[in-house]
CHARMM internal coordinates of N, CA and C (Angstrom, degrees):
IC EDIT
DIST 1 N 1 CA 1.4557
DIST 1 CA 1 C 1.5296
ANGL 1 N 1 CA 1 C 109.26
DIST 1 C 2 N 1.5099
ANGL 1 CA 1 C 2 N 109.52
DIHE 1 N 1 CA 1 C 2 N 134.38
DIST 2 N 2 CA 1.6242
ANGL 1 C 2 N 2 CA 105.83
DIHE 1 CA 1 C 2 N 2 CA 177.44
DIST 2 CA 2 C 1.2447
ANGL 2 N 2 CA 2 C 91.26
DIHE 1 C 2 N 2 CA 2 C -61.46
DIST 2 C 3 N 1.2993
ANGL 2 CA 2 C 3 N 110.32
DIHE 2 N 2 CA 2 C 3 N 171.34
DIST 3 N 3 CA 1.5884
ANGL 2 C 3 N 3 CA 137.74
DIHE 2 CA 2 C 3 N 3 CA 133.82
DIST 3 CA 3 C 1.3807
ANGL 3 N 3 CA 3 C 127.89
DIHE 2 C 3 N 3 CA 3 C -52.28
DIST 3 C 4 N 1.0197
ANGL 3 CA 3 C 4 N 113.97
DIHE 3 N 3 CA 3 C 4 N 165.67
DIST 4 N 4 CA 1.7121
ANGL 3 C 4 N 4 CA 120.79
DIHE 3 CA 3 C 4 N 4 CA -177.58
DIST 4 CA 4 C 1.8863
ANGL 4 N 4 CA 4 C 84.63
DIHE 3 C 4 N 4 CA 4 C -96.76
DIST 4 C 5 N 1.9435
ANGL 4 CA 4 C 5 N 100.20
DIHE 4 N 4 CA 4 C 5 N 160.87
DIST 5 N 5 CA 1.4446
ANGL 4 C 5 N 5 CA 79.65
DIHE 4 CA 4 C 5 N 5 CA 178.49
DIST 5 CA 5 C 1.6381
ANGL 5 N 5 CA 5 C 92.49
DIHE 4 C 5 N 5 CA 5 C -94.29
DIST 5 C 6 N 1.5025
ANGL 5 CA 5 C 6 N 116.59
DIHE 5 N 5 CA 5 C 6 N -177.02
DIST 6 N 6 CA 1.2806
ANGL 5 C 6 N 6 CA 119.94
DIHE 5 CA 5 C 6 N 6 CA -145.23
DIST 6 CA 6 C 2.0244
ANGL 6 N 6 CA 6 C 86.08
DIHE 5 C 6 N 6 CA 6 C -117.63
DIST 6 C 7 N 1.1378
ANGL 6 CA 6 C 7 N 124.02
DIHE 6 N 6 CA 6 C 7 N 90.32
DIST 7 N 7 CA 1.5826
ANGL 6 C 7 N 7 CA 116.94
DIHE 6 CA 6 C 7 N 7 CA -172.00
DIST 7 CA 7 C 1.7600
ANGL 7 N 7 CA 7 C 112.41
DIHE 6 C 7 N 7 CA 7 C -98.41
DIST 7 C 8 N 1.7346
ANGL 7 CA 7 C 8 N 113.29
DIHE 7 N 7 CA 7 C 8 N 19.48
DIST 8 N 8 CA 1.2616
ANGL 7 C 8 N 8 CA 90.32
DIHE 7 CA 7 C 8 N 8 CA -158.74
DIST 8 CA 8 C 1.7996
ANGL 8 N 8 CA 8 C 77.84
DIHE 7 C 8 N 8 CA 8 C -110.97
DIST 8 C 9 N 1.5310
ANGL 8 CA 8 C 9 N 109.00
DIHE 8 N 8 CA 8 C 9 N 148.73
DIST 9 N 9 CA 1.5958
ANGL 8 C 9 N 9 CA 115.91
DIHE 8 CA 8 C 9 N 9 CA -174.60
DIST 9 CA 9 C 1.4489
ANGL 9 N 9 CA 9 C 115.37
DIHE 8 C 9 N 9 CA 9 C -88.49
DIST 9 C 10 N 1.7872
ANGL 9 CA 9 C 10 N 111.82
DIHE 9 N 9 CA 9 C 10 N 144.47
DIST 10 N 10 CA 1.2968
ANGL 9 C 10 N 10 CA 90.31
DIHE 9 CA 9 C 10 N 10 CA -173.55
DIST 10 CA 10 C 1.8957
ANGL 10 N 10 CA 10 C 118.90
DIHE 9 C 10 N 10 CA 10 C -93.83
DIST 10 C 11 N 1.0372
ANGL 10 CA 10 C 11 N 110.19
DIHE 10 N 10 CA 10 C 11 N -179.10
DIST 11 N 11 CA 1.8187
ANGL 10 C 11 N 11 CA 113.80
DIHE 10 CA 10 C 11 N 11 CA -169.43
DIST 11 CA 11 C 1.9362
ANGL 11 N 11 CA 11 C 98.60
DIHE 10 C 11 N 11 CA 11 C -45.77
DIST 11 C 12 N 1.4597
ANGL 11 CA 11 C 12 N 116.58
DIHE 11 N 11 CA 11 C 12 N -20.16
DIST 12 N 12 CA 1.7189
ANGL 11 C 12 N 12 CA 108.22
DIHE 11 CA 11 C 12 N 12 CA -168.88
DIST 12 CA 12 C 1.3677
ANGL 12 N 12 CA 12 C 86.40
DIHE 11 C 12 N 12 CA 12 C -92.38
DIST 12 C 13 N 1.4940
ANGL 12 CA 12 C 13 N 122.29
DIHE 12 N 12 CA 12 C 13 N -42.76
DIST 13 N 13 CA 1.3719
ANGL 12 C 13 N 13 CA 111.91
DIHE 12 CA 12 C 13 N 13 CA -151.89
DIST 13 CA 13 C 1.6315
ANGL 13 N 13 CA 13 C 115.52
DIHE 12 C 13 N 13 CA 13 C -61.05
DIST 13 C 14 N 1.4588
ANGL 13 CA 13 C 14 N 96.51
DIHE 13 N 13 CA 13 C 14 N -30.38
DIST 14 N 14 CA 1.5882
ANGL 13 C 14 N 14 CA 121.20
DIHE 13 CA 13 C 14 N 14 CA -153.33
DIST 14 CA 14 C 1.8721
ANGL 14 N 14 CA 14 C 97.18
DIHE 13 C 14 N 14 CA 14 C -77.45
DIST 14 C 15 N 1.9175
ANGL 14 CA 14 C 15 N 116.18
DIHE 14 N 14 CA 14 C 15 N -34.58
DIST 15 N 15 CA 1.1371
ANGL 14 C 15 N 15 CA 151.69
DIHE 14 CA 14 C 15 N 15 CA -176.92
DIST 15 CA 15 C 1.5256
ANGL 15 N 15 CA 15 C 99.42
DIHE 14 C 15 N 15 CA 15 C -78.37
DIST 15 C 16 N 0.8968
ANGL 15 CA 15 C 16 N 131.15
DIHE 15 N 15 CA 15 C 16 N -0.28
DIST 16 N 16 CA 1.7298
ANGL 15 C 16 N 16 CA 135.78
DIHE 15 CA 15 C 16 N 16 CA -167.87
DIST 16 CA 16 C 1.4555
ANGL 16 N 16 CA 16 C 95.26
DIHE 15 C 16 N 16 CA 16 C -125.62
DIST 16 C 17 N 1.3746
ANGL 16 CA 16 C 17 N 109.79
DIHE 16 N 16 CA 16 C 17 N -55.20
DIST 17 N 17 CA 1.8811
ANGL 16 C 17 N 17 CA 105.47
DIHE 16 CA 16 C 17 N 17 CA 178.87
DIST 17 CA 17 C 1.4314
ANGL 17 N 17 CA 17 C 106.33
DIHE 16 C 17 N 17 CA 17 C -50.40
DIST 17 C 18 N 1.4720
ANGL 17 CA 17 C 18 N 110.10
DIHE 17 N 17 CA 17 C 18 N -64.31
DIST 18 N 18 CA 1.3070
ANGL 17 C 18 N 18 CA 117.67
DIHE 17 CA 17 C 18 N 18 CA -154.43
DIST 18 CA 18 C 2.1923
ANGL 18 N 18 CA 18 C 98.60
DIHE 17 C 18 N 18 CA 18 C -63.63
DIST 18 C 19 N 1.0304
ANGL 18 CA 18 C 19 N 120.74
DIHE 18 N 18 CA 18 C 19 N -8.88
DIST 19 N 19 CA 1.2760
ANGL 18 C 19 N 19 CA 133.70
DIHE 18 CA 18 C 19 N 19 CA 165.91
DIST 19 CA 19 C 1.5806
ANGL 19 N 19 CA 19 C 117.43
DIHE 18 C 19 N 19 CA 19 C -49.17
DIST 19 C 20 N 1.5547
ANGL 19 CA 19 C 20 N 75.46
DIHE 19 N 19 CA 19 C 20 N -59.45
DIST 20 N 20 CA 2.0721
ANGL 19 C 20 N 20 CA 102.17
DIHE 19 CA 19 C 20 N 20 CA -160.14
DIST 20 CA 20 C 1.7621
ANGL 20 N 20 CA 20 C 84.93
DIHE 19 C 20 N 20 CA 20 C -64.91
DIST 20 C 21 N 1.7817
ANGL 20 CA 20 C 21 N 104.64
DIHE 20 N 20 CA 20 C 21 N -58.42
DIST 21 N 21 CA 1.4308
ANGL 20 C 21 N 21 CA 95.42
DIHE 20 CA 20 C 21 N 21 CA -169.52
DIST 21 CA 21 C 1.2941
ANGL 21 N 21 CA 21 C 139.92
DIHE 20 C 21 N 21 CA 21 C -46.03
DIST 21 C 22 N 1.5468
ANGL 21 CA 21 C 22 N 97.85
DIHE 21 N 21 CA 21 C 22 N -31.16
DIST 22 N 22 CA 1.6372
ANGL 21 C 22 N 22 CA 105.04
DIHE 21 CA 21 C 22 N 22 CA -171.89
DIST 22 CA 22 C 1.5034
ANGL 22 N 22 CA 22 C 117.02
DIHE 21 C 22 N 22 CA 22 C -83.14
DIST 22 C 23 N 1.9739
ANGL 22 CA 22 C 23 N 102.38
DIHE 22 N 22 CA 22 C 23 N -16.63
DIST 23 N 23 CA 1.3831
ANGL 22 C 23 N 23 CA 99.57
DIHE 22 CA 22 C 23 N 23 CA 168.84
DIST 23 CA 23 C 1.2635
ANGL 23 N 23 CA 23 C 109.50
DIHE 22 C 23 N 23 CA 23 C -103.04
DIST 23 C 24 N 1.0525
ANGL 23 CA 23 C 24 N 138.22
DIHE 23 N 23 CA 23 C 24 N -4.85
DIST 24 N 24 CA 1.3344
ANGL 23 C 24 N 24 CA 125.91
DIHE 23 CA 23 C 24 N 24 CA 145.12
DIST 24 CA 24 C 1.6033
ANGL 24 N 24 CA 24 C 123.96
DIHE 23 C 24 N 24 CA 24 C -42.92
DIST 24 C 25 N 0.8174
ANGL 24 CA 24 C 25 N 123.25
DIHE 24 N 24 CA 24 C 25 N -61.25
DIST 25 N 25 CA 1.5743
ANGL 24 C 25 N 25 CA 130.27
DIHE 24 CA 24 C 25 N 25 CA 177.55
DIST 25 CA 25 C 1.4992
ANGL 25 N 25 CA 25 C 120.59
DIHE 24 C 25 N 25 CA 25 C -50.75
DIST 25 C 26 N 1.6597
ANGL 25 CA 25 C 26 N 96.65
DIHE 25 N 25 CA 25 C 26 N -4.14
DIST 26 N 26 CA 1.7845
ANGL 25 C 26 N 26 CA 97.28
DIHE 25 CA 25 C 26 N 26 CA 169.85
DIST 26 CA 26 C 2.0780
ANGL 26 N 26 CA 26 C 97.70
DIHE 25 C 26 N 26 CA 26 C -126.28
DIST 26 C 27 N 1.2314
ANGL 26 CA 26 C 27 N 121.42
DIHE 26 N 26 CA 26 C 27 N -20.63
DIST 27 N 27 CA 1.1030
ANGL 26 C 27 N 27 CA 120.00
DIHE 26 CA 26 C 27 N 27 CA 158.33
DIST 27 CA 27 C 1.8682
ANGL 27 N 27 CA 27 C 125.55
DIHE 26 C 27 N 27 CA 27 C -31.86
DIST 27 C 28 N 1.9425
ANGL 27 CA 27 C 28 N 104.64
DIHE 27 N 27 CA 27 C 28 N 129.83
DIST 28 N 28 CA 1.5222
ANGL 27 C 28 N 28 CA 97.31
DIHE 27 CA 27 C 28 N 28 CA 164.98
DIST 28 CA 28 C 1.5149
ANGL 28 N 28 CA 28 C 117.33
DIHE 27 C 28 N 28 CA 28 C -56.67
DIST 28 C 29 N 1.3452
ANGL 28 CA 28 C 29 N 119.87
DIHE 28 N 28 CA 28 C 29 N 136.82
DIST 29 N 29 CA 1.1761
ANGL 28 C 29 N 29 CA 126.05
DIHE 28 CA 28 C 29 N 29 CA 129.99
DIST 29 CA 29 C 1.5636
ANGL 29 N 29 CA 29 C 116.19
DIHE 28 C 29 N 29 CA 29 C 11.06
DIST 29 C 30 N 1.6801
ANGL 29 CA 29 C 30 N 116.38
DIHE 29 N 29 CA 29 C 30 N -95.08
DIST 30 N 30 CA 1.6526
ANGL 29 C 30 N 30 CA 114.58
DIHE 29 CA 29 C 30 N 30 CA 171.52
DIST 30 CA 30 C 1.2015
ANGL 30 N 30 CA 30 C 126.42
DIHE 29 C 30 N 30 CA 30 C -34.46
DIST 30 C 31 N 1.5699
ANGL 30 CA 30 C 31 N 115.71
DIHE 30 N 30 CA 30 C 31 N -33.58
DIST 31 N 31 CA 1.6545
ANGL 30 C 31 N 31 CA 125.95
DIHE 30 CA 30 C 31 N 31 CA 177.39
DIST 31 CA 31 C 1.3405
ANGL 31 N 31 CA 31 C 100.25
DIHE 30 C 31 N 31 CA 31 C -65.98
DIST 31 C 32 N 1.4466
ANGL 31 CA 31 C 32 N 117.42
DIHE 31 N 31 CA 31 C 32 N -104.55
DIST 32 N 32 CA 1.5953
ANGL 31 C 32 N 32 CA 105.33
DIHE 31 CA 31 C 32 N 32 CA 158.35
DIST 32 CA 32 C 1.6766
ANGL 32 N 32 CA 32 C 130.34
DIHE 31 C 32 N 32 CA 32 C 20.45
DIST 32 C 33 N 1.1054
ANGL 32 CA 32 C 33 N 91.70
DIHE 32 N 32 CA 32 C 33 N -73.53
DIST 33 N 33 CA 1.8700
ANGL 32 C 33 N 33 CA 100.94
DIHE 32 CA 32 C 33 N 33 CA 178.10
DIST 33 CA 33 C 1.8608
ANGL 33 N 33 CA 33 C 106.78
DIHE 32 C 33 N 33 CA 33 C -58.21
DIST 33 C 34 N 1.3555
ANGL 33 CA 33 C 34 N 97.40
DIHE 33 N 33 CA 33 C 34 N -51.24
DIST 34 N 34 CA 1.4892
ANGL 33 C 34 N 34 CA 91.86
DIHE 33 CA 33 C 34 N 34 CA 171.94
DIST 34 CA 34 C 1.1788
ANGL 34 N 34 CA 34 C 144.51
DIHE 33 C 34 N 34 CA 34 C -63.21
DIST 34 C 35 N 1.3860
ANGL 34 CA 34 C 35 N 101.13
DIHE 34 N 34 CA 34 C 35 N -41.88
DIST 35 N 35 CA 1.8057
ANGL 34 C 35 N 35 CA 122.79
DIHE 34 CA 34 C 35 N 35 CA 155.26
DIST 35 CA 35 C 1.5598
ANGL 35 N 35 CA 35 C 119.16
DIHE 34 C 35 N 35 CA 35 C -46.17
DIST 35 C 36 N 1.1044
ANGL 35 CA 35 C 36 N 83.55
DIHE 35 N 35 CA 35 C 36 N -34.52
DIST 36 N 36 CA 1.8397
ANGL 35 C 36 N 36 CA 90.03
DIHE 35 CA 35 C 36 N 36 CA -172.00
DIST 36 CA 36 C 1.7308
ANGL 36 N 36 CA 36 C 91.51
DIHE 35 C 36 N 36 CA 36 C -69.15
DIST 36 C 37 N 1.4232
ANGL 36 CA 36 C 37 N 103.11
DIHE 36 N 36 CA 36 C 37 N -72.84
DIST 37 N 37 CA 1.5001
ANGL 36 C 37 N 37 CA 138.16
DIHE 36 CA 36 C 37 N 37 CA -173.65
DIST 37 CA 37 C 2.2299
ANGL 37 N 37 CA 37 C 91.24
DIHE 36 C 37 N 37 CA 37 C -22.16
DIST 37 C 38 N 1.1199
ANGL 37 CA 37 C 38 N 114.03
DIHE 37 N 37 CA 37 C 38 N -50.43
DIST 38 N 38 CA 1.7869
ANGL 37 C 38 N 38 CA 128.51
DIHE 37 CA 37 C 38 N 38 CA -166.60
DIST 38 CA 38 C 1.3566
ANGL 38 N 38 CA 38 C 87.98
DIHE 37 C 38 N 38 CA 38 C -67.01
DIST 38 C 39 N 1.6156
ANGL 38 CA 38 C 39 N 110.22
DIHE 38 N 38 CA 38 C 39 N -69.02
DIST 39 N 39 CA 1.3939
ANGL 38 C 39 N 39 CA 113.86
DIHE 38 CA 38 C 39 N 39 CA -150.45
DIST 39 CA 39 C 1.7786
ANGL 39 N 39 CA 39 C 107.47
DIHE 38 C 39 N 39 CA 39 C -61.41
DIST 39 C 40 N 1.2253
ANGL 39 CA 39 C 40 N 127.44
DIHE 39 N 39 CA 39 C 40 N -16.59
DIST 40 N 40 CA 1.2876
ANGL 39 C 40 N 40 CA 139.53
DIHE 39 CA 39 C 40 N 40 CA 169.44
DIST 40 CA 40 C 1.4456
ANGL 40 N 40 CA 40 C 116.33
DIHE 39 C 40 N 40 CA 40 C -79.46
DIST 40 C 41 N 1.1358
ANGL 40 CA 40 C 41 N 112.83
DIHE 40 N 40 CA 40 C 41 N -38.61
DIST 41 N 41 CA 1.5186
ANGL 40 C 41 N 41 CA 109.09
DIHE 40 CA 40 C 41 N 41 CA 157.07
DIST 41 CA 41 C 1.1396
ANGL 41 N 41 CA 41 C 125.98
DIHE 40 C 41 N 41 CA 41 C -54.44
DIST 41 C 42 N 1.7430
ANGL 41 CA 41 C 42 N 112.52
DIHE 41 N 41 CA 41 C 42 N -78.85
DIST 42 N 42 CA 1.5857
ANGL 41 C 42 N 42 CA 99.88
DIHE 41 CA 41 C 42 N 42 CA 164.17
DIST 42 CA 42 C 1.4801
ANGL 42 N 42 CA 42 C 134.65
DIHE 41 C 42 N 42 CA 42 C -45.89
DIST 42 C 43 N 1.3090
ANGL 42 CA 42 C 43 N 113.79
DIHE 42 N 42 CA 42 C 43 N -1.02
DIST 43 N 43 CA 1.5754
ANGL 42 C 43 N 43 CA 99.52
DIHE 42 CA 42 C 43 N 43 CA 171.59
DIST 43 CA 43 C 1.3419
ANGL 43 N 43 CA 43 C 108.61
DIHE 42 C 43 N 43 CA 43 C -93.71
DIST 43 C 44 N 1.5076
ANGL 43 CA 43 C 44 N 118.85
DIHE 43 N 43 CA 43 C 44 N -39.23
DIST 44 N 44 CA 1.5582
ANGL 43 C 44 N 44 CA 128.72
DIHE 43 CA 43 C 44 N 44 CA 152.73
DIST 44 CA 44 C 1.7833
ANGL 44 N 44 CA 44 C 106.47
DIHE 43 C 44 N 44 CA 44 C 0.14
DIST 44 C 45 N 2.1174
ANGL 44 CA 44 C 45 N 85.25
DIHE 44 N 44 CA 44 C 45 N -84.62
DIST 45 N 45 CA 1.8498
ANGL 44 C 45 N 45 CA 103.05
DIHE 44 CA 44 C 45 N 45 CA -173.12
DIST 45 CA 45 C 1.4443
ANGL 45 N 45 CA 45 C 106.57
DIHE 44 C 45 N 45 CA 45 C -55.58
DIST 45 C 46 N 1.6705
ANGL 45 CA 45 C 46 N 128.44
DIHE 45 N 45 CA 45 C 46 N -46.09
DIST 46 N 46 CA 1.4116
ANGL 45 C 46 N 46 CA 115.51
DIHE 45 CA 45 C 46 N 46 CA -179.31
DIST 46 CA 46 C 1.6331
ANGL 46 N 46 CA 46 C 118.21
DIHE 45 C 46 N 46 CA 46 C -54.50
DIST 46 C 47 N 1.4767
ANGL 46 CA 46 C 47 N 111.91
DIHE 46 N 46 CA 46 C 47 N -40.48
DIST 47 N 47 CA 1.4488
ANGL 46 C 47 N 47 CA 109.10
DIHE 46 CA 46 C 47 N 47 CA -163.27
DIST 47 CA 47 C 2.1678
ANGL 47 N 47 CA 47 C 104.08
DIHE 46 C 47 N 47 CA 47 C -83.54
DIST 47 C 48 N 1.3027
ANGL 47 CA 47 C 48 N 101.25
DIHE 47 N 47 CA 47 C 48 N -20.95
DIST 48 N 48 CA 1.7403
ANGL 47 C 48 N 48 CA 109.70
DIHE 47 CA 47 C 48 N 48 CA 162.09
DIST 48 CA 48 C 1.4879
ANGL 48 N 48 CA 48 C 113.53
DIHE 47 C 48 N 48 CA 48 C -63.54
DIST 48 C 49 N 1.5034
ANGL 48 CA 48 C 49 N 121.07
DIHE 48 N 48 CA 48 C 49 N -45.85
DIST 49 N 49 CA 1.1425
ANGL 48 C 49 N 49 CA 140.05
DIHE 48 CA 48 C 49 N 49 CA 166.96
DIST 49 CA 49 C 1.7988
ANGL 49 N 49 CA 49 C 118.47
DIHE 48 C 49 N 49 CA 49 C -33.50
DIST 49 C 50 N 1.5158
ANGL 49 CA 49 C 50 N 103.48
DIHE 49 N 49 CA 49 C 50 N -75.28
DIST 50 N 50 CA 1.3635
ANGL 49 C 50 N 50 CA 122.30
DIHE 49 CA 49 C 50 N 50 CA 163.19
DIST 50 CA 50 C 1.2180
ANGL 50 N 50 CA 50 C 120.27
DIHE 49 C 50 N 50 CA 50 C -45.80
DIST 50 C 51 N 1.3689
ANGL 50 CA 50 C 51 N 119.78
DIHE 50 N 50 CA 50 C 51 N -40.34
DIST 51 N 51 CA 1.1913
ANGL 50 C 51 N 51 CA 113.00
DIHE 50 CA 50 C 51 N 51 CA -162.38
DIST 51 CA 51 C 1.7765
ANGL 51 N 51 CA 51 C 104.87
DIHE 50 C 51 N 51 CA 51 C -97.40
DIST 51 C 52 N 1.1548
ANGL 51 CA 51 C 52 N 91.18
DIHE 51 N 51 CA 51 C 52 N -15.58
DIST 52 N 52 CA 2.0193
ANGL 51 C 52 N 52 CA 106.73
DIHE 51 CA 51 C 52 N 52 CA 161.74
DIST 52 CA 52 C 1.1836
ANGL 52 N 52 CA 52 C 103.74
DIHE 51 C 52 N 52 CA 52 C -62.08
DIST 52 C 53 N 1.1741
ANGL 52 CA 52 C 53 N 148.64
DIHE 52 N 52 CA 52 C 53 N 2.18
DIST 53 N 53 CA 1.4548
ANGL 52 C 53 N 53 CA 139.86
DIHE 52 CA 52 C 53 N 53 CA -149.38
DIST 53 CA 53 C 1.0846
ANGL 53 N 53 CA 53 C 82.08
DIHE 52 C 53 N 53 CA 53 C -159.45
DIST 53 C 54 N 0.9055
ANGL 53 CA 53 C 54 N 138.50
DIHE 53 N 53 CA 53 C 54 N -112.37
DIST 54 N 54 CA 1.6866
ANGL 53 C 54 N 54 CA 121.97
DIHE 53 CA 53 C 54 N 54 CA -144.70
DIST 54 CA 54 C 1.8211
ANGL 54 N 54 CA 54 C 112.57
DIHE 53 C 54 N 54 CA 54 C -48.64
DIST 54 C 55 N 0.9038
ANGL 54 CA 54 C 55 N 124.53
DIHE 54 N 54 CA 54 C 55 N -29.52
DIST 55 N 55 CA 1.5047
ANGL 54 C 55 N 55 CA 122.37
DIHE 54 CA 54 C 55 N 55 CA 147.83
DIST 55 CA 55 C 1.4266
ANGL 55 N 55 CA 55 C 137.10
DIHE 54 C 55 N 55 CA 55 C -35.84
DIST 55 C 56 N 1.6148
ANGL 55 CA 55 C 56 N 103.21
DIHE 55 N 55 CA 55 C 56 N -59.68
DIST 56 N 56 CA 1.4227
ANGL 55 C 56 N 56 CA 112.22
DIHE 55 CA 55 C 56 N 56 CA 148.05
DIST 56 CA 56 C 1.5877
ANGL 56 N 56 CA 56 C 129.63
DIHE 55 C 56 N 56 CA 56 C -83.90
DIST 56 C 57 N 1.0778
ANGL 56 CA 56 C 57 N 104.33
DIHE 56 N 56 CA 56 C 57 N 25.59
DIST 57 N 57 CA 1.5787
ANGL 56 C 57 N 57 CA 107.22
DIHE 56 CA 56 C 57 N 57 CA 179.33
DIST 57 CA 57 C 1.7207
ANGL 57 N 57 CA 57 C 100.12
DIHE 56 C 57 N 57 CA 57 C -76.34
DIST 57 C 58 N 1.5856
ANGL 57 CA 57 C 58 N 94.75
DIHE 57 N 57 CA 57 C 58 N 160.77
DIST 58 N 58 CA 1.8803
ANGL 57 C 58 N 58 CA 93.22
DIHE 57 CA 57 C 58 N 58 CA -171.31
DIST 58 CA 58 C 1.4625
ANGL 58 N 58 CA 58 C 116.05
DIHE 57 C 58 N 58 CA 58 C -100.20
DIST 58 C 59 N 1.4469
ANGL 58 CA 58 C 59 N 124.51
DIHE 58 N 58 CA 58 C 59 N 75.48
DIST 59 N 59 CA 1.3049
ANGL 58 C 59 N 59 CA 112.50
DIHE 58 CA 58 C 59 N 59 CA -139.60
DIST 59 CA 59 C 1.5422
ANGL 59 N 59 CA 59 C 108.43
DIHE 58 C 59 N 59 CA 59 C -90.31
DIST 59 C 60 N 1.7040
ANGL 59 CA 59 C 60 N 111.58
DIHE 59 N 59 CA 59 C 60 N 11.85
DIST 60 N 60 CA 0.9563
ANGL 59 C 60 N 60 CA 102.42
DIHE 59 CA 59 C 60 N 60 CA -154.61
DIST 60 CA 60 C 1.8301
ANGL 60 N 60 CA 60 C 94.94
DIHE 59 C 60 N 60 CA 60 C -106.68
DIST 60 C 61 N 1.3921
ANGL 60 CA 60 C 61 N 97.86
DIHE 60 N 60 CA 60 C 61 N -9.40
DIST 61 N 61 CA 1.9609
ANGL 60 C 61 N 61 CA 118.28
DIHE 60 CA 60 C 61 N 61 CA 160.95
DIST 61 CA 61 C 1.5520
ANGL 61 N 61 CA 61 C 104.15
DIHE 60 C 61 N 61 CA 61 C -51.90
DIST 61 C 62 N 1.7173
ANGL 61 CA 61 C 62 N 89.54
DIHE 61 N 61 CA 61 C 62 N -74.88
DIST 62 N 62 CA 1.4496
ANGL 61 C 62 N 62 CA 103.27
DIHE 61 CA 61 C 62 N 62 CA 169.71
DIST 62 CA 62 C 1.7769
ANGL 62 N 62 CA 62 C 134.00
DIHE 61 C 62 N 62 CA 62 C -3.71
DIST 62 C 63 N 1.7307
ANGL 62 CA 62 C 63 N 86.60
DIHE 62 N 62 CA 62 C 63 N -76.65
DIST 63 N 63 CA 1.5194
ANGL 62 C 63 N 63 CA 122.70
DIHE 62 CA 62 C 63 N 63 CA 178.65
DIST 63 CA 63 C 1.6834
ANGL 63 N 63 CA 63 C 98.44
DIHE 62 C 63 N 63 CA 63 C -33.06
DIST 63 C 64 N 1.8184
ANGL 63 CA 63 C 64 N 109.39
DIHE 63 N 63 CA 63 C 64 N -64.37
DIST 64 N 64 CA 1.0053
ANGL 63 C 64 N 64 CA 111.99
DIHE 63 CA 63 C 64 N 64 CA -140.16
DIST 64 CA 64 C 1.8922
ANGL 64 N 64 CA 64 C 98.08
DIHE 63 C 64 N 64 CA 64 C -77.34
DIST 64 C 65 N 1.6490
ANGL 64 CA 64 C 65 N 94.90
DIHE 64 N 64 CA 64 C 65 N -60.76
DIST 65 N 65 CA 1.7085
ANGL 64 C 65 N 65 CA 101.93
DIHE 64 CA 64 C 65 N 65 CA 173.96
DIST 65 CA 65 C 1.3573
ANGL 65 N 65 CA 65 C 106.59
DIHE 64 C 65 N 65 CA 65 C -31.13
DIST 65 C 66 N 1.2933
ANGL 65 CA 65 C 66 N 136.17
DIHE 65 N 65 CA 65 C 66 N -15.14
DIST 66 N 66 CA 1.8017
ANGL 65 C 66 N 66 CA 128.89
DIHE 65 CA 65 C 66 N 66 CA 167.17
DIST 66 CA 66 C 1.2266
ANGL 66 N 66 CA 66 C 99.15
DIHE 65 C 66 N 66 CA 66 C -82.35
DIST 66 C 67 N 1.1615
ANGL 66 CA 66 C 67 N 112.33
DIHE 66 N 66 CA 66 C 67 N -77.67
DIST 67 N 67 CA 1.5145
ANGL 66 C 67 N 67 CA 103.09
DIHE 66 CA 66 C 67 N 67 CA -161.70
DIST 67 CA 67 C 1.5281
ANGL 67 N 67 CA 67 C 125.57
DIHE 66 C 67 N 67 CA 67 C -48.62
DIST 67 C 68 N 1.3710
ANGL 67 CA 67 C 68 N 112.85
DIHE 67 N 67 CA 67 C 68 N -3.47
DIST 68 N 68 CA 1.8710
ANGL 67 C 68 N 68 CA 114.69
DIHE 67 CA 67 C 68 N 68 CA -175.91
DIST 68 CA 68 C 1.9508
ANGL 68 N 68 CA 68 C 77.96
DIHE 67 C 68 N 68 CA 68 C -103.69
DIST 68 C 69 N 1.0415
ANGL 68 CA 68 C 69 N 127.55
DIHE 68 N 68 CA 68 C 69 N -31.95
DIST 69 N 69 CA 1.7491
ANGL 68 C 69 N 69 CA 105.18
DIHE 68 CA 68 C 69 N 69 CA -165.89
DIST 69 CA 69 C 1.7520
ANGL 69 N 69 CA 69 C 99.44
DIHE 68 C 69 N 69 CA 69 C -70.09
END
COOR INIT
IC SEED 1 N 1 CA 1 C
IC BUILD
């Protein structure tokens, strides 16, 4: 059985936003644009990533390792 996905943040992660945020709000404009511009990329490669994998996942291993448990 998959997992549920896991959406709740932990005490650093939540401590890292509130980071980005507060220096964001004194950040140029161009910075900003760029930051944004990265962080959209890498989610790009992560969500290509994921979806590389469960695509190639072997489900037909899977299939069977169930049916003998």
């Amino acid at each position: 059985m998959i997992p549920y996905p896991d959406l709740e943040l932990t005490m650093e992660q939540q401590f890292k936003l509130r980071q980005f945020a507060d220096a964001a709000e004194h950040a140029p404009r161009d910075v900003l644009i760029k930051v944004c511009s990265e962080l959209q990329r890498q989610n790009f490669m992560l969500n290509n990533t994921v979806l590389n994998l469960v695509k190639n996942w072997d489900h037909e291993a899977d299939t069977k390792r169930a049916s003998t448990d």
